[in-house]
N, C-alpha and C positions, 0 to 999 in steps of 0.2 A: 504386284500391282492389282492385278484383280479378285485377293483377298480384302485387299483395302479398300478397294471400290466396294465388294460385297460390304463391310463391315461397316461402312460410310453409311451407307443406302439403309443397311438394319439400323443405325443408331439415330438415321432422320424416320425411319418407319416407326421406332419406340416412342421417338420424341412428340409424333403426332400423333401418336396414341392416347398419349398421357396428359397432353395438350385438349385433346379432345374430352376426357375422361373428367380431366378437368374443370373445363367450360362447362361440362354437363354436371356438375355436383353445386353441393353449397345449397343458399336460399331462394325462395321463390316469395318473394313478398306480394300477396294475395289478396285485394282488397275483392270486396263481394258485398251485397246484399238480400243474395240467394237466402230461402231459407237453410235452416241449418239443417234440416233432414235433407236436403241434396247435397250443400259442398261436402259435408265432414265425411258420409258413405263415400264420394269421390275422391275427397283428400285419402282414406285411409289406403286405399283400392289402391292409389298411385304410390304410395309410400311403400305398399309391399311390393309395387313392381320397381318398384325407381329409389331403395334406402338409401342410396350416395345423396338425395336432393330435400331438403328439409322445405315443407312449405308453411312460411309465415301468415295466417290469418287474419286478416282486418277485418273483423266482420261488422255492420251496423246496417239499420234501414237504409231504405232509398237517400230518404232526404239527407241525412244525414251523412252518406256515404258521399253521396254530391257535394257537400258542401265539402268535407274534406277534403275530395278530390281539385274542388276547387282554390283552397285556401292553399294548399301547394303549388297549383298551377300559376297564384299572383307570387306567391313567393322564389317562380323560377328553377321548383324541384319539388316533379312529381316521383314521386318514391316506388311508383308502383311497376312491378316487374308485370302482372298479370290481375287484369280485370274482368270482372264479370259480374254485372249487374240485369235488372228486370225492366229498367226502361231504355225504348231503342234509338228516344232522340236527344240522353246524354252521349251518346257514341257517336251520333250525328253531329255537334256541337265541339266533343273532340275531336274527329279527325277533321273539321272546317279550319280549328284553331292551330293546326298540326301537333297535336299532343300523340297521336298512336304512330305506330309503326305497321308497315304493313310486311304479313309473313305468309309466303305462297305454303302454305302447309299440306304435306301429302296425302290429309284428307279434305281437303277443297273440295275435288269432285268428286265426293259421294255427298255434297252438297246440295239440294236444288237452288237456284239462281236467289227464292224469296228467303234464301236462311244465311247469306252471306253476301260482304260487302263487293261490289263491283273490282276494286282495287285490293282488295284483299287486307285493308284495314279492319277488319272483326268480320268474325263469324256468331248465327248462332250456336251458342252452348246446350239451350235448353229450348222448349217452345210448347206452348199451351193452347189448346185451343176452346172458342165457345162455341158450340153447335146446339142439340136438343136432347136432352135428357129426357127420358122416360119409365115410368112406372110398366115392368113386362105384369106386372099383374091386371095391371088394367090395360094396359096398351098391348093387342095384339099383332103380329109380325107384320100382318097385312095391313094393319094400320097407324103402324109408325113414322111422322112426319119427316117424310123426304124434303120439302122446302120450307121455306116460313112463311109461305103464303097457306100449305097445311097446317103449321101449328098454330095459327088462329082459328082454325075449323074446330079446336077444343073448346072456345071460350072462356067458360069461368073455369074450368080444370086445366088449363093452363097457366103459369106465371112466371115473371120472372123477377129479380132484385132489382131495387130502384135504383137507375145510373147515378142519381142525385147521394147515394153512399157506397155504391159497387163500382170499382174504378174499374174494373173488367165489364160491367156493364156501361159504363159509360164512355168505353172504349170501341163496344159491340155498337151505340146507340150513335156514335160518331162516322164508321163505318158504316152503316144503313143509313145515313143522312146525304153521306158521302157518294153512294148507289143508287144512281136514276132508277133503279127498278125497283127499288124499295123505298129510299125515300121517309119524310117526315110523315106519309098519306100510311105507312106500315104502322104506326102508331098513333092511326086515329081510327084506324080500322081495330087495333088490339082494343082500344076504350070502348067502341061500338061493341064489340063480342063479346065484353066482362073479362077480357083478360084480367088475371090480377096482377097488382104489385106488391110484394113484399121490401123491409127493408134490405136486407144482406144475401150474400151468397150463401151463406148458414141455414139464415133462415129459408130461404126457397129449395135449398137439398134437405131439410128435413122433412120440408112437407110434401118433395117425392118420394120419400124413403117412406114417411107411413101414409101414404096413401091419399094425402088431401088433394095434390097433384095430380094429375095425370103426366103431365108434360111442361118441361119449367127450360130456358135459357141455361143451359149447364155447362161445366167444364168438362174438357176429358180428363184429365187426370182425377178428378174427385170422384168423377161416376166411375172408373174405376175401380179405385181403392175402398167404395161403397158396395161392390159389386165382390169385391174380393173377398169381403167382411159376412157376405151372406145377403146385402140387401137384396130387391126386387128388382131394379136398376139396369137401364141400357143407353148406348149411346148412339145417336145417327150423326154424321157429317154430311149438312143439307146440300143437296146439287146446285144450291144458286148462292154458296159461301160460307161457309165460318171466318169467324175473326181468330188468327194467328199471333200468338204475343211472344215474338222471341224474346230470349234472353241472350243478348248479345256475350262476348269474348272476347280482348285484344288485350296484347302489350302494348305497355309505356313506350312512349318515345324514346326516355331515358332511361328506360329499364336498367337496371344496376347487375340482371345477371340474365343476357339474351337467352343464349343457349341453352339454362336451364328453365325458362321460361318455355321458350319452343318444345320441348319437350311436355311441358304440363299442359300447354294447349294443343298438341297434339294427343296426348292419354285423352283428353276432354271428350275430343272430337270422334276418335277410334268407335272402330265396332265396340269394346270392352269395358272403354270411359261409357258408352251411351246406352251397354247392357245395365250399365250401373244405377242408371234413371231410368230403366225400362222396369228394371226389377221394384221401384217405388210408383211406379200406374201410368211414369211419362213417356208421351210418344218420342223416339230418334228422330233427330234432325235427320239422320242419314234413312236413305230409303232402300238397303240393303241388310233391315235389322226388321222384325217382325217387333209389331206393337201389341202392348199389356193384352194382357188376360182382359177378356171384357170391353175392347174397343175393336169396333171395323178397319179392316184395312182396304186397301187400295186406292188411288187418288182424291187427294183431297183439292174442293176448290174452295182458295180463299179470298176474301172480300180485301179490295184494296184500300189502305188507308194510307192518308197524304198524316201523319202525327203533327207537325209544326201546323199546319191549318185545324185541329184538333186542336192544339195547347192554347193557337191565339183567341178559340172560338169556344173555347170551356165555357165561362157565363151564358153566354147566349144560350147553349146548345141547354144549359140548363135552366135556365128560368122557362124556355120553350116545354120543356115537358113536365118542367111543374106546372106550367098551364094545362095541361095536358091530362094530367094524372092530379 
């Protein structure tokens, strides 16, 4: 009798093994708008840790990737086992319509609260931030703008891209509208000093990198990867805010393969998935990873943005600072 009990017991212990091994293998249908120097480093990272689990790529732009996402959703079948895109209020939109699933994932809390969803419907995957770029050749340590009330103390050696074609700058320009203590009066005071405006994110890191600049509206990641490269380049995270642009993470509702889904947004989230983007200039979600070569650490504070009061208020926000500029 209690050979057969033992032998019982092993062949339910196999059987959920294998069950399990299972569930964990097969595809991961990937839909993304990431660029492609994040997911693919990611993707390959996960494949050597995880070859039982094949991950299908959907890759295309935002817009594009939305609209997909949506032409499935009328037709009643979203295909996608795991998402991750660059805007944060398609995820907002999903989980209102109940298209995600929510996955309490055992890297949650190395989360802070502004990088993951209350209910545990998406996490961020990725996150960018704008703060203040500067020139170390011309800007000395002692005089590196700690707020944005200093980086208008540069004037005309200051600048930033025009929100009116930098969607990060006009995401920055929404969030300081959005800030009683900044406010539309922060950009009337930049036209009074000679701040400049250039048109793109290109063009205003170039003209910190040779020098026209002093101090420009930057991202962390590029001043980074500038900084990597050999430029002159640094970055500050202002005590009275940066703007924050996650790049959210969830599973399908209908996910076609949970388990091995959870798993690939688990690799994501891990210390290992977020060495992976740490190693290309981006900062960790998680705050138990040291960030790039070339950016400051320790607390970051970031400016609050309501995004749906942003999308409804796009024209306004812009025909105002083309009065303006």
């Amino acid at each position: 009798m209690t050979l057969k009990v033992l032998f019982a017991s092993a062949l339910l212990a196999i059987s959920a093994a294998v069950s399990t091994a299972f569930a964990q293998s097969g595809t991961v249908n990937f839909y993304s708008s990431m660029v492609l120097d994040v997911v693919e480093p990611i993707i390959a990272e996960f494949q050597t840790r995880h070859p039982e689990i094949k991950v299908d790529l959907l890759y295309s732009g935002s817009v594009e990737l939305e609209q997909r996402i949506f032409a499935e959703i009328e037709a009643g079948n979203l295909r996608a086992d795991v998402i991750w895109a660059a805007n944060p209020a398609l995820f907002l939109n999903l989980k209102e319509a109940g298209w995600l699933q929510r996955y309490d994932s055992p890297h949650a809390d190395a989360l802070p609260p502004s990088l993951k969803d209350e209910d545990h419907m998406f996490f961020a995957g990725r996150v960018h931030h704008m703060g203040i770029g500067y020139n170390t050749n011309l800007v000395s340590a002692d005089r590196v703008p700690q707020t944005w009330a200093e980086f208008l103390e540069w004037g005309p050696r200051a600048a930033m891209a025009s929100p009116l074609h930098s969607g990060t700058n006009f995401n920055l320009m929404g969030a300081f509208v959005q800030n009683e203590a900044i406010g539309w009066a922060w950009f009337e005071k930049a036209r009074q000093a000679g701040v400049q405006v250039v048109r793109g994110t290109g063009d205003v890191t170039r003209g910190l990198t040779s020098g026209e600049f002093a101090v420009i509206k930057g991202i962390d990641y590029i001043m980074a990867a500038e900084a990597a490269k050999g430029a002159p380049v640094g970055f500050a995270f202002p005590k009275d805010g940066v703007l924050a642009l996650p790049s959210p993470l969830a599973i399908g509702k209908n996910a076609p393969n949970v388990a091995a889904a959870r798993v690939f947004v688990d690799f994501i989230l891990s210390p290992e998935g977020q060495q992976v983007l740490v190693d290309r200039h981006f900062m960790p979600v998680r705050g138990d990873i040291d960030p790039p070569a070339g950016l400051p650490s320790g607390e970051i504070v970031v400016l609050s943005t309501d995004v749906e009061w942003l999308a409804e208020r796009g024209p306004e926000l812009r025909e105002r600072f083309a009065d303006l500029y």
